[in-house]
N, C-alpha and C positions, 0 to 999 in steps of 0.2 A: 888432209883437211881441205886441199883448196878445191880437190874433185866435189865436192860437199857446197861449199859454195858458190856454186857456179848456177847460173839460174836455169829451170827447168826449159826442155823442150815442147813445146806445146803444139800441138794439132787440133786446127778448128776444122768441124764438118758441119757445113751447112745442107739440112736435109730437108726435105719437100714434101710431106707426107698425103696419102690419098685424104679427102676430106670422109668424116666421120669414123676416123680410127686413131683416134686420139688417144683413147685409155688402151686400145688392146696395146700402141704402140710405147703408149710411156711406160705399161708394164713389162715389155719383152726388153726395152731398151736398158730397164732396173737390174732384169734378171741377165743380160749379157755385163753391167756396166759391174756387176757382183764377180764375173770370171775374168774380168780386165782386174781389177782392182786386187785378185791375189798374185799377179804378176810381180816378181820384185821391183822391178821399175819404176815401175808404174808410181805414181807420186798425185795421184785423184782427177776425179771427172766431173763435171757439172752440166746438166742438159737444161739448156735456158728455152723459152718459146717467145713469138714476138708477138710483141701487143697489138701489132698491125693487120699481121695474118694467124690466126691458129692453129694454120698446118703448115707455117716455118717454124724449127727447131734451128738450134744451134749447138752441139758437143763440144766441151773444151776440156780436151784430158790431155793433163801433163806428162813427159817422162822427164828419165836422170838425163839422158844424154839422144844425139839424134839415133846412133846406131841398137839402144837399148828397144826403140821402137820399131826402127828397119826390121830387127829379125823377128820382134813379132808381128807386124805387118803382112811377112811371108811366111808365119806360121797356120798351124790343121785350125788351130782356136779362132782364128782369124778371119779365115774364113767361112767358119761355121756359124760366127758371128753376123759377118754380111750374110748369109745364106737364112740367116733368121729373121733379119729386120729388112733384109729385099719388099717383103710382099708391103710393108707398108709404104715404100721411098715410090716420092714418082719424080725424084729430080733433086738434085745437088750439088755440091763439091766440097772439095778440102783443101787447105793452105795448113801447111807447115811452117812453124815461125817458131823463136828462138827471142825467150824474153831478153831486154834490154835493159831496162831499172823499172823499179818498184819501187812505190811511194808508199810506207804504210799510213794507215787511219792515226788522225792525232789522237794522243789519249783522252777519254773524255774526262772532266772534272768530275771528282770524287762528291758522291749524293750530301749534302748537310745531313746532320744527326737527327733523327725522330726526333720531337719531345714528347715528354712522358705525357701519358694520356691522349696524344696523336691517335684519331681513328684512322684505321688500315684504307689505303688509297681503294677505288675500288677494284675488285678482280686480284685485289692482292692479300687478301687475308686468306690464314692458315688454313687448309682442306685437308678433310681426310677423305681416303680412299681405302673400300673394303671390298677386297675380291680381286684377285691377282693373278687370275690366268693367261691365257693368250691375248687376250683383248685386255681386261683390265690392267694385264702387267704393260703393257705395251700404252696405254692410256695415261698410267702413272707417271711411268718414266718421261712421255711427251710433256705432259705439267711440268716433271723436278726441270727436265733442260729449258721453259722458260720461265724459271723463276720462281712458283712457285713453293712457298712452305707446306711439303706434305707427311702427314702421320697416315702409315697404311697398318693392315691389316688384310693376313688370309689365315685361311683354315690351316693350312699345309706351311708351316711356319716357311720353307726352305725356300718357298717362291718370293717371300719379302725380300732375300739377303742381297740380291742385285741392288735392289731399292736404296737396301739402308747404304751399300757401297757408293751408290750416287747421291746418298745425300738425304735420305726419308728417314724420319724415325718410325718407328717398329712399334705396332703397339701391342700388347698380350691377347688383347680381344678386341671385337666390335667395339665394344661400351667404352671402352678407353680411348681408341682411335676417334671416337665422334663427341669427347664429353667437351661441351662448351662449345662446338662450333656451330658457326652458322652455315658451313656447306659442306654438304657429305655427300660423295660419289658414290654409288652401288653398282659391280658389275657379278653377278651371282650367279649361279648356272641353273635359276629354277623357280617358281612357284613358295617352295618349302625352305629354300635359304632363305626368300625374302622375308619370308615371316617371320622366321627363328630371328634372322638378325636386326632387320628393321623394327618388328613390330616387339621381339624378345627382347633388345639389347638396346637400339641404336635411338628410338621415340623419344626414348624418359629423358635421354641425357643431353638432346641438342639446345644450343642455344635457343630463347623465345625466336620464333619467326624463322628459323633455320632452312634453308631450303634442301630436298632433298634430291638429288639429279640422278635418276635410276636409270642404265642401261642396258640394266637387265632385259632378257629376252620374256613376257608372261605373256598371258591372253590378254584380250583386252579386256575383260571382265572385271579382272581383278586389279589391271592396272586403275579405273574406274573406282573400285571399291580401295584403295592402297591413297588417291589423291582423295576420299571421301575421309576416311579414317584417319588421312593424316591431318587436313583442314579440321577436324574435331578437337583436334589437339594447338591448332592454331602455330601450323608446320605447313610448309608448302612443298609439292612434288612438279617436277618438272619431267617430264618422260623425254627421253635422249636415247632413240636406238639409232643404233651405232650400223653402218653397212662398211665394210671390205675386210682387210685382212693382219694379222698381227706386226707386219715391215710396214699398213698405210698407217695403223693405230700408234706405232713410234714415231712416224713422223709427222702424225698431225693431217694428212691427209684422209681420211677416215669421208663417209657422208654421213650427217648427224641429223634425224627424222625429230623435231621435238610434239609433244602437243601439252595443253596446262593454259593456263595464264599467262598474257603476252607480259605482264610488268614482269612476272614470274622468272618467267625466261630470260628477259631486257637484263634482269639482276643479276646472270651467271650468261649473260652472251659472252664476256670474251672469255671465261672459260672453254665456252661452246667452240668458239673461232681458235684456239687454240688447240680442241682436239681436231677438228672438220677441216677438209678445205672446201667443203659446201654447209651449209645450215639451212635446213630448210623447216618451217613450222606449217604443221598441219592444222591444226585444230584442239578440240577437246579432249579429255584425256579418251585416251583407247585408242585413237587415230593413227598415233602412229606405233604402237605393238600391233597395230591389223597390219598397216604397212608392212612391217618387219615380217610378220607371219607369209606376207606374201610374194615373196623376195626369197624366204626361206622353203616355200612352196614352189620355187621354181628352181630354185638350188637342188633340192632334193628330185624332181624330176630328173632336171639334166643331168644328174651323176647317174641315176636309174638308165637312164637312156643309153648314155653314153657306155657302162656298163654289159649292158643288155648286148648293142650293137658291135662290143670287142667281144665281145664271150662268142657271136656270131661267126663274127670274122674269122677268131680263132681255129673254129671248129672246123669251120670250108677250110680252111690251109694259109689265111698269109699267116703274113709275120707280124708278131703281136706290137713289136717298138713301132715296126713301118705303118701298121693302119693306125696306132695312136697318133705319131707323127703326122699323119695325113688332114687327119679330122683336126687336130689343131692348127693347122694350117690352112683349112679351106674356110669357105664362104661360110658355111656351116657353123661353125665356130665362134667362141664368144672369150672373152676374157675369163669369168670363169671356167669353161670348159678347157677352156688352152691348162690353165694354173691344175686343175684336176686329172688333164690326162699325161701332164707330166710328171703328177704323182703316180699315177697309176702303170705309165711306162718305168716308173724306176723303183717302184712298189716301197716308195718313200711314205709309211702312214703313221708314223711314230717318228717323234711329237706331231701332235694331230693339231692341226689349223681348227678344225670343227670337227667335235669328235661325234661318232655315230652315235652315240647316246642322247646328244643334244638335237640332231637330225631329227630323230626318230619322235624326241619330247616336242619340238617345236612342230612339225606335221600334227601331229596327233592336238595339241593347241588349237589349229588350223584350222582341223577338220571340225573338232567341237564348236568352234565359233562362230563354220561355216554353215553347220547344222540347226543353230542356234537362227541365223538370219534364214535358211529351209532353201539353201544352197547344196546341193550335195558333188561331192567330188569324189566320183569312181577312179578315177586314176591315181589319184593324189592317196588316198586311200589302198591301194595297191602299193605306192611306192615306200608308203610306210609301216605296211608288214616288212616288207623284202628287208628294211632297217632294223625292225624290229628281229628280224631272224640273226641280222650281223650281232644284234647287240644278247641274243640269246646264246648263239654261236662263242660267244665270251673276247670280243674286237669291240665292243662298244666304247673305249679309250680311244682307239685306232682311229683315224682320220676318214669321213663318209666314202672317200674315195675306196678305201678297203671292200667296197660293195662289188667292186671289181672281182673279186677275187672267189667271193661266195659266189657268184654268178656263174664263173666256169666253173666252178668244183659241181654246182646243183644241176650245169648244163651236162657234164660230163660223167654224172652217177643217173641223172636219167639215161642219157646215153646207153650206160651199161646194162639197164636197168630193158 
Protein backbone atom coordinates (compact mmCIF):
# COMPACT_ATOMS: atom_id res chain seq x y z
CA UNK A 1 0.00 0.00 0.00
CA UNK A 2 2.71 2.62 0.64
CA UNK A 3 4.12 2.06 -3.03
CA UNK A 4 0.31 3.44 -3.85
CA UNK A 5 0.77 6.33 -2.00
CA UNK A 6 3.52 7.88 -2.88
CA UNK A 7 2.98 10.79 -5.25
CA UNK A 8 3.27 10.57 -8.94
CA UNK A 9 6.34 11.39 -11.15
CA UNK A 10 5.74 13.97 -13.36
CA UNK A 11 7.31 15.16 -16.66
CA UNK A 12 6.65 18.62 -18.07
CA UNK A 13 7.57 19.37 -21.89
CA UNK A 14 7.48 22.57 -23.01
CA UNK A 15 7.05 22.57 -26.80
CA UNK A 16 7.26 25.33 -29.42
CA UNK A 17 5.33 24.64 -32.20
CA UNK A 18 5.60 26.05 -36.16
CA UNK A 19 2.89 28.77 -36.19
CA UNK A 20 -0.40 27.58 -38.16
CA UNK A 21 -0.35 23.91 -37.10
CA UNK A 22 -2.27 24.12 -34.46
CA UNK A 23 -5.02 21.56 -35.00
CA UNK A 24 -2.92 19.14 -37.27
CA UNK A 25 -0.65 19.26 -33.96
CA UNK A 26 -3.24 18.94 -31.10
CA UNK A 27 -4.81 16.18 -33.20
CA UNK A 28 -1.41 13.94 -33.72
CA UNK A 29 -0.51 14.99 -30.12
CA UNK A 30 -4.52 13.09 -29.04
CA UNK A 31 -3.76 10.29 -31.13
CA UNK A 32 0.12 9.67 -29.47
CA UNK A 33 -1.30 10.83 -25.96
CA UNK A 34 -4.12 7.58 -26.61
CA UNK A 35 -0.84 4.99 -26.95
CA UNK A 36 0.91 6.60 -23.76
CA UNK A 37 -2.06 6.30 -21.87
CA UNK A 38 -2.46 2.23 -22.35
CA UNK A 39 1.02 2.06 -20.76
CA UNK A 40 0.47 0.55 -17.11
CA UNK A 41 2.14 3.39 -15.56
CA UNK A 42 1.32 5.76 -17.03
CA UNK A 43 -1.26 7.65 -14.45
CA UNK A 44 -2.70 10.64 -17.22
CA UNK A 45 -1.54 13.48 -19.44
CA UNK A 46 -2.79 16.98 -19.94
CA UNK A 47 -1.73 19.42 -22.94
CA UNK A 48 -2.35 22.92 -21.81
CA UNK A 49 -1.50 26.03 -24.37
CA UNK A 50 -0.65 29.62 -23.18
CA UNK A 51 -2.72 32.45 -23.35
CA UNK A 52 0.44 34.43 -24.31
CA UNK A 53 1.70 32.67 -27.21
CA UNK A 54 -0.47 30.08 -29.34
CA UNK A 55 2.16 27.92 -30.44
CA UNK A 56 3.44 27.36 -26.68
CA UNK A 57 2.20 24.09 -25.48
CA UNK A 58 2.87 22.57 -22.27
CA UNK A 59 2.49 18.36 -21.63
CA UNK A 60 2.17 17.15 -18.02
CA UNK A 61 2.00 13.45 -17.99
CA UNK A 62 2.30 11.64 -14.87
CA UNK A 63 3.88 8.27 -13.99
CA UNK A 64 4.03 5.55 -10.86
CA UNK A 65 7.61 6.00 -10.19
CA UNK A 66 10.76 7.58 -12.03
CA UNK A 67 12.20 4.32 -13.42
CA UNK A 68 8.32 3.31 -14.69
CA UNK A 69 9.17 6.28 -17.25
CA UNK A 70 12.96 5.76 -17.87
CA UNK A 71 12.24 2.54 -19.65
CA UNK A 72 9.68 3.82 -21.60
CA UNK A 73 11.59 6.82 -22.62
CA UNK A 74 14.11 4.30 -24.34
CA UNK A 75 11.39 2.41 -25.76
CA UNK A 76 10.45 1.66 -30.05
CA UNK A 77 6.90 3.60 -28.93
CA UNK A 78 8.81 6.39 -27.76
CA UNK A 79 10.33 7.27 -30.23
CA UNK A 80 7.93 6.75 -32.68
CA UNK A 81 6.17 9.01 -30.79
CA UNK A 82 8.79 11.90 -31.14
CA UNK A 83 9.29 10.79 -34.77
CA UNK A 84 5.56 11.85 -35.23
CA UNK A 85 5.11 15.20 -33.52
CA UNK A 86 9.00 16.29 -34.67
CA UNK A 87 7.48 18.08 -37.86
CA UNK A 88 5.34 20.19 -35.89
CA UNK A 89 8.23 21.20 -32.74
CA UNK A 90 10.35 24.16 -33.58
CA UNK A 91 11.90 24.30 -30.03
CA UNK A 92 11.46 23.12 -26.46
CA UNK A 93 12.46 21.28 -23.32
CA UNK A 94 11.50 19.05 -20.48
CA UNK A 95 12.08 19.04 -16.70
CA UNK A 96 11.40 16.07 -14.70
CA UNK A 97 9.98 16.52 -11.23
CA UNK A 98 8.64 14.40 -8.52
CA UNK A 99 5.50 15.88 -6.73
CA UNK A 100 5.80 17.13 -3.23
CA UNK A 101 2.22 17.89 -1.65
CA UNK A 102 -1.07 18.39 -3.08
CA UNK A 103 -3.58 20.53 -1.71
CA UNK A 104 -7.05 19.35 -2.88
CA UNK A 105 -9.99 21.76 -3.95
CA UNK A 106 -12.25 22.66 -0.75
CA UNK A 107 -15.48 21.08 -1.02
CA UNK A 108 -17.90 23.14 -2.32
CA UNK A 109 -21.36 23.84 -0.32
CA UNK A 110 -24.14 21.66 -1.12
CA UNK A 111 -26.87 23.63 -3.79
CA UNK A 112 -30.14 24.80 -1.41
CA UNK A 113 -33.34 22.64 -2.50
CA UNK A 114 -35.55 23.88 -5.57
CA UNK A 115 -38.85 25.01 -4.46
CA UNK A 116 -41.57 23.63 -5.88
CA UNK A 117 -42.65 25.57 -8.94
CA UNK A 118 -38.94 26.86 -9.39
CA UNK A 119 -38.46 27.55 -13.19
CA UNK A 120 -35.32 25.45 -14.51
CA UNK A 121 -32.18 28.07 -14.28
CA UNK A 122 -31.45 28.64 -17.86
CA UNK A 123 -29.43 25.99 -20.12
CA UNK A 124 -30.58 23.66 -17.49
CA UNK A 125 -33.80 22.14 -18.22
CA UNK A 126 -34.59 18.59 -19.35
CA UNK A 127 -33.38 17.77 -23.27
CA UNK A 128 -34.00 15.35 -25.17
CA UNK A 129 -31.91 13.98 -27.73
CA UNK A 130 -32.89 11.85 -30.87
CA UNK A 131 -30.40 9.99 -32.95
CA UNK A 132 -27.45 8.25 -31.47
CA UNK A 133 -24.83 7.53 -33.78
CA UNK A 134 -21.25 8.57 -34.07
CA UNK A 135 -21.83 12.28 -33.68
CA UNK A 136 -25.07 12.16 -31.89
CA UNK A 137 -23.94 9.49 -29.56
CA UNK A 138 -20.84 11.47 -28.93
CA UNK A 139 -23.06 14.85 -28.44
CA UNK A 140 -25.18 13.20 -25.80
CA UNK A 141 -22.80 11.96 -23.74
CA UNK A 142 -20.83 15.70 -23.96
CA UNK A 143 -24.30 17.14 -22.39
CA UNK A 144 -24.98 14.02 -19.62
CA UNK A 145 -20.90 14.94 -18.43
CA UNK A 146 -22.02 18.49 -17.94
CA UNK A 147 -24.83 18.19 -16.26
CA UNK A 148 -27.32 18.04 -18.17
CA UNK A 149 -30.90 16.01 -17.67
CA UNK A 150 -31.17 13.86 -20.87
CA UNK A 151 -34.06 11.59 -22.28
CA UNK A 152 -32.67 9.94 -25.59
CA UNK A 153 -33.79 7.99 -28.19
CA UNK A 154 -32.51 5.91 -31.39
CA UNK A 155 -33.75 3.67 -33.95
CA UNK A 156 -31.34 0.87 -32.93
CA UNK A 157 -32.33 0.67 -29.42
CA UNK A 158 -28.50 -0.83 -28.55
CA UNK A 159 -26.78 2.53 -29.26
CA UNK A 160 -28.87 4.28 -26.22
CA UNK A 161 -27.43 1.54 -23.50
CA UNK A 162 -24.01 3.63 -22.99
CA UNK A 163 -26.25 6.54 -22.36
CA UNK A 164 -28.64 5.16 -20.10
CA UNK A 165 -25.21 3.60 -18.11
CA UNK A 166 -24.15 7.41 -17.75
CA UNK A 167 -26.99 8.42 -16.73
CA UNK A 168 -29.90 9.17 -19.81
CA UNK A 169 -33.24 7.92 -19.62
CA UNK A 170 -34.20 5.87 -22.60
CA UNK A 171 -37.26 6.52 -24.25
CA UNK A 172 -39.31 3.84 -26.53
CA UNK A 173 -39.77 6.43 -29.35
CA UNK A 174 -39.27 9.89 -30.70
CA UNK A 175 -42.70 11.07 -29.29
CA UNK A 176 -41.89 10.08 -25.89
CA UNK A 177 -38.23 11.34 -25.61
CA UNK A 178 -39.59 15.09 -26.76
CA UNK A 179 -43.27 14.99 -24.98
CA UNK A 180 -43.41 18.30 -22.96
CA UNK A 181 -39.94 19.68 -23.66
CA UNK A 182 -38.95 22.69 -24.73
CA UNK A 183 -35.45 21.58 -26.36
CA UNK A 184 -35.02 18.67 -28.62
CA UNK A 185 -31.76 17.83 -30.21
CA UNK A 186 -31.84 16.09 -33.75
CA UNK A 187 -28.89 14.29 -35.12
CA UNK A 188 -30.46 12.01 -38.14
CA UNK A 189 -28.71 10.61 -41.03
CA UNK A 190 -31.13 12.15 -43.67
CA UNK A 191 -33.85 14.02 -45.40
CA UNK A 192 -36.41 11.12 -44.47
CA UNK A 193 -35.66 10.53 -40.74
CA UNK A 194 -36.19 14.20 -40.36
CA UNK A 195 -39.62 14.05 -41.50
CA UNK A 196 -40.72 10.60 -40.03
CA UNK A 197 -39.55 11.89 -36.70
CA UNK A 198 -39.77 15.51 -36.60
CA UNK A 199 -42.57 16.26 -38.58
CA UNK A 200 -44.29 12.11 -37.71
CA UNK A 201 -43.65 12.11 -34.17
CA UNK A 202 -41.71 14.92 -32.37
CA UNK A 203 -44.09 18.53 -33.73
CA UNK A 204 -47.30 17.49 -31.91
CA UNK A 205 -45.73 16.83 -28.64
CA UNK A 206 -43.26 19.76 -27.78
CA UNK A 207 -43.82 22.13 -25.34
CA UNK A 208 -45.43 25.66 -26.77
CA UNK A 209 -42.39 27.62 -28.06
CA UNK A 210 -40.05 24.50 -27.86
CA UNK A 211 -36.99 24.93 -29.73
CA UNK A 212 -35.81 22.52 -32.02
CA UNK A 213 -31.69 22.31 -32.63
CA UNK A 214 -31.27 20.17 -35.73
CA UNK A 215 -27.80 18.90 -36.69
CA UNK A 216 -28.74 16.97 -38.88
CA UNK A 217 -26.88 17.08 -42.19
CA UNK A 218 -30.06 18.12 -45.26
CA UNK A 219 -30.04 20.58 -48.10
CA UNK A 220 -30.65 23.73 -47.54
CA UNK A 221 -33.83 23.78 -49.14
CA UNK A 222 -35.43 21.85 -46.85
CA UNK A 223 -33.61 23.11 -43.87
CA UNK A 224 -35.71 26.49 -45.05
CA UNK A 225 -38.84 24.63 -45.56
CA UNK A 226 -38.32 22.58 -41.90
CA UNK A 227 -37.74 26.48 -40.00
CA UNK A 228 -41.03 27.56 -42.18
CA UNK A 229 -43.21 24.65 -41.19
CA UNK A 230 -42.13 24.58 -37.78
CA UNK A 231 -42.68 28.61 -37.09
CA UNK A 232 -46.46 27.56 -38.41
CA UNK A 233 -46.80 25.50 -35.57
CA UNK A 234 -45.32 28.33 -33.44
CA UNK A 235 -42.01 26.04 -32.70
CA UNK A 236 -38.64 27.33 -33.40
CA UNK A 237 -35.48 25.65 -35.33
CA UNK A 238 -32.19 26.55 -34.85
CA UNK A 239 -29.77 24.70 -37.48
CA UNK A 240 -26.40 23.51 -35.71
CA UNK A 241 -24.17 21.62 -38.24
CA UNK A 242 -21.77 20.29 -36.38
CA UNK A 243 -17.87 19.87 -38.11
CA UNK A 244 -15.15 17.21 -36.74
CA UNK A 245 -15.25 14.03 -35.53
CA UNK A 246 -16.93 11.48 -32.95
CA UNK A 247 -13.52 11.76 -29.90
CA UNK A 248 -14.04 16.15 -30.83
CA UNK A 249 -18.21 15.46 -30.51
CA UNK A 250 -17.38 13.75 -26.64
CA UNK A 251 -15.52 16.20 -25.68
CA UNK A 252 -17.14 19.34 -26.71
CA UNK A 253 -14.74 20.31 -29.03
CA UNK A 254 -16.79 19.95 -32.26
CA UNK A 255 -17.14 23.57 -34.66
CA UNK A 256 -20.94 24.29 -34.40
CA UNK A 257 -22.15 26.39 -38.02
CA UNK A 258 -25.73 27.76 -36.61
CA UNK A 259 -28.11 29.90 -38.80
CA UNK A 260 -32.21 30.94 -37.53
CA UNK A 261 -32.92 33.55 -35.22
CA UNK A 262 -30.33 35.26 -33.14
CA UNK A 263 -32.81 35.28 -29.81
CA UNK A 264 -33.36 31.69 -31.22
CA UNK A 265 -30.03 30.67 -30.92
CA UNK A 266 -29.20 33.38 -27.61
CA UNK A 267 -31.92 30.66 -25.82
CA UNK A 268 -29.68 27.23 -26.43
CA UNK A 269 -26.09 29.27 -26.67
CA UNK A 270 -24.80 27.47 -23.73
CA UNK A 271 -26.08 24.43 -24.98
CA UNK A 272 -24.18 25.34 -28.19
CA UNK A 273 -20.93 26.32 -26.04
CA UNK A 274 -21.00 23.10 -24.59
CA UNK A 275 -20.95 20.98 -27.55
CA UNK A 276 -18.52 23.56 -29.85
CA UNK A 277 -15.20 24.84 -28.91
CA UNK A 278 -16.15 27.43 -31.70
CA UNK A 279 -19.83 28.66 -32.36
CA UNK A 280 -20.08 30.36 -35.11
CA UNK A 281 -23.68 31.98 -36.56
CA UNK A 282 -24.16 32.40 -40.16
CA UNK A 283 -27.14 33.83 -41.03
CA UNK A 284 -30.78 32.59 -42.26
CA UNK A 285 -31.77 29.41 -42.33
CA UNK A 286 -30.02 27.31 -45.09
CA UNK A 287 -26.67 29.06 -44.56
CA UNK A 288 -25.19 26.95 -42.65
CA UNK A 289 -26.34 23.18 -44.22
CA UNK A 290 -24.78 25.08 -47.63
CA UNK A 291 -21.71 25.48 -45.38
CA UNK A 292 -21.81 21.93 -44.24
CA UNK A 293 -22.42 20.64 -47.79
CA UNK A 294 -19.23 22.40 -48.53
CA UNK A 295 -16.87 21.14 -46.03
CA UNK A 296 -18.37 17.74 -47.04
CA UNK A 297 -17.50 18.57 -50.71
CA UNK A 298 -14.23 18.79 -49.84
CA UNK A 299 -14.09 15.88 -47.56
CA UNK A 300 -15.32 13.74 -50.37
CA UNK A 301 -12.71 15.17 -52.83
CA UNK A 302 -9.71 14.64 -50.77
CA UNK A 303 -10.41 11.03 -49.86
CA UNK A 304 -11.20 10.72 -53.87
CA UNK A 305 -7.86 12.19 -54.32
CA UNK A 306 -5.88 10.75 -51.93
CA UNK A 307 -7.24 7.29 -52.99
CA UNK A 308 -6.73 7.75 -56.70
CA UNK A 309 -2.93 8.78 -55.95
CA UNK A 310 -2.27 5.39 -53.46
CA UNK A 311 -4.02 3.16 -55.92
CA UNK A 312 -1.13 4.94 -58.29
CA UNK A 313 1.67 4.58 -56.32
CA UNK A 314 0.70 1.18 -55.58
CA UNK A 315 0.62 0.03 -59.09
CA UNK A 316 4.42 1.78 -60.03
CA UNK A 317 5.88 -0.49 -56.93
CA UNK A 318 6.17 1.43 -53.52
CA UNK A 319 5.07 0.39 -50.64
CA UNK A 320 1.56 1.06 -49.81
CA UNK A 321 2.14 2.02 -45.45
CA UNK A 322 5.27 4.16 -46.74
CA UNK A 323 3.60 6.38 -49.44
CA UNK A 324 0.46 6.80 -46.98
CA UNK A 325 2.87 7.66 -44.38
CA UNK A 326 4.50 10.14 -46.49
CA UNK A 327 1.52 12.06 -47.74
CA UNK A 328 0.42 12.49 -44.24
CA UNK A 329 3.34 13.66 -43.29
CA UNK A 330 4.19 16.35 -45.84
CA UNK A 331 3.34 19.86 -46.76
CA UNK A 332 0.49 18.37 -48.71
CA UNK A 333 -1.40 17.18 -46.05
CA UNK A 334 -4.24 18.25 -43.89
CA UNK A 335 -5.79 17.12 -40.73
CA UNK A 336 -8.18 15.36 -42.30
CA UNK A 337 -6.11 13.69 -44.91
CA UNK A 338 -3.60 12.62 -42.14
CA UNK A 339 -7.01 11.07 -39.84
CA UNK A 340 -8.02 9.32 -43.40
CA UNK A 341 -4.76 7.89 -44.60
CA UNK A 342 -4.32 6.36 -41.38
CA UNK A 343 -7.30 4.63 -41.96
CA UNK A 344 -6.68 3.56 -45.02
CA UNK A 345 -2.94 2.41 -44.07
CA UNK A 346 -4.53 0.14 -41.46
CA UNK A 347 -7.58 -0.64 -43.53
CA UNK A 348 -9.37 0.49 -40.12
CA UNK A 349 -13.14 1.16 -41.91
CA UNK A 350 -15.44 -0.36 -39.48
CA UNK A 351 -16.89 1.40 -37.09
CA UNK A 352 -16.98 4.08 -39.64
CA UNK A 353 -16.37 7.81 -38.50
CA UNK A 354 -18.63 8.71 -41.81
CA UNK A 355 -19.84 6.13 -43.37
CA UNK A 356 -19.89 5.95 -47.45
CA UNK A 357 -23.56 6.20 -47.62
CA UNK A 358 -23.75 9.37 -45.96
CA UNK A 359 -20.60 10.69 -48.33
CA UNK A 360 -22.22 9.80 -51.11
CA UNK A 361 -26.12 11.37 -49.92
CA UNK A 362 -24.40 14.53 -48.86
CA UNK A 363 -22.48 15.24 -52.46
CA UNK A 364 -25.36 14.36 -54.11
CA UNK A 365 -27.34 17.34 -51.74
CA UNK A 366 -24.36 19.44 -53.08
CA UNK A 367 -24.57 19.02 -56.18
CA UNK A 368 -28.60 19.59 -56.50
CA UNK A 369 -28.13 22.77 -54.64
CA UNK A 370 -25.32 23.77 -56.65
CA UNK A 371 -27.41 23.20 -59.87
CA UNK A 372 -30.26 24.86 -58.29
CA UNK A 373 -27.86 28.31 -57.87
CA UNK A 374 -26.46 27.10 -62.08
CA UNK A 375 -23.25 26.19 -60.41
CA UNK A 376 -22.15 23.07 -61.93
CA UNK A 377 -19.45 20.76 -60.38
CA UNK A 378 -17.83 18.33 -62.77
CA UNK A 379 -15.42 16.94 -60.35
CA UNK A 380 -17.42 16.85 -57.42
CA UNK A 381 -19.93 14.96 -59.50
CA UNK A 382 -17.41 12.38 -60.56
CA UNK A 383 -16.34 11.95 -56.94
CA UNK A 384 -19.74 10.99 -56.12
CA UNK A 385 -20.38 8.27 -58.52
CA UNK A 386 -16.92 6.67 -57.55
CA UNK A 387 -19.04 6.72 -53.71
CA UNK A 388 -21.86 5.73 -55.09
CA UNK A 389 -20.16 2.55 -56.76
CA UNK A 390 -18.58 1.77 -52.88
CA UNK A 391 -22.04 1.99 -51.62
CA UNK A 392 -23.46 -0.19 -54.60
CA UNK A 393 -20.41 -2.52 -54.21
CA UNK A 394 -22.38 -3.31 -50.64
CA UNK A 395 -19.35 -1.07 -48.03
CA UNK A 396 -21.62 1.85 -47.79
CA UNK A 397 -21.65 1.16 -43.75
CA UNK A 398 -17.83 1.06 -44.15
CA UNK A 399 -15.91 4.30 -43.44
CA UNK A 400 -15.47 6.77 -46.96
CA UNK A 401 -11.96 5.91 -46.49
CA UNK A 402 -12.79 2.22 -47.83
CA UNK A 403 -12.80 4.16 -51.29
CA UNK A 404 -9.21 3.15 -51.02
CA UNK A 405 -9.77 0.06 -51.55
CA UNK A 406 -12.43 -0.03 -54.74
CA UNK A 407 -9.87 2.12 -56.31
CA UNK A 408 -7.09 -0.53 -56.54
CA UNK A 409 -9.37 -3.46 -57.13
CA UNK A 410 -11.09 -1.17 -60.31
CA UNK A 411 -7.24 0.03 -61.01
CA UNK A 412 -6.16 -3.55 -61.18
CA UNK A 413 -9.18 -5.39 -63.14
CA UNK A 414 -8.64 -2.81 -65.70
CA UNK A 415 -5.17 -3.59 -65.56
CA UNK A 416 -5.97 -7.16 -66.53
CA UNK A 417 -8.42 -6.14 -68.60
Amino acid sequence: MEADSRPPFRVMLRMEIHPGRRQEFEYTWREVAAGIAREPANLGQTLVRSVEDENVYYVLTDWADESSFRRFELSEAHVENRRRLQPFRSGGEMVVTETVYEVPPAPAPAPAPAQPGTPAAPGTEPLAFIGLGNMGGGMAHRLLAAGHALTVHNRTAAKAAPLAEAGATVAASPAEAAKGRSVVLLSLADEAAVEEVLFGQVADVLAPGAVVVDTSTVSPAYARECAQRLALRGLRRVEACVVGNPFQAREGKLRVYTSGEEEDIARVGGILDTLGAQVVHLGAPGTAATLKLIFNLLLGAQVASLAEAVAYGVAAGLDRDRLLSSVAESGFSSVVLRFRAELMRKGAYQPAFFRSTLMEKDLRLALGDAAVAGVPLPVLDSVRERFAGVNAAGDGDKDASVLLEHTVRDGGQAAAS
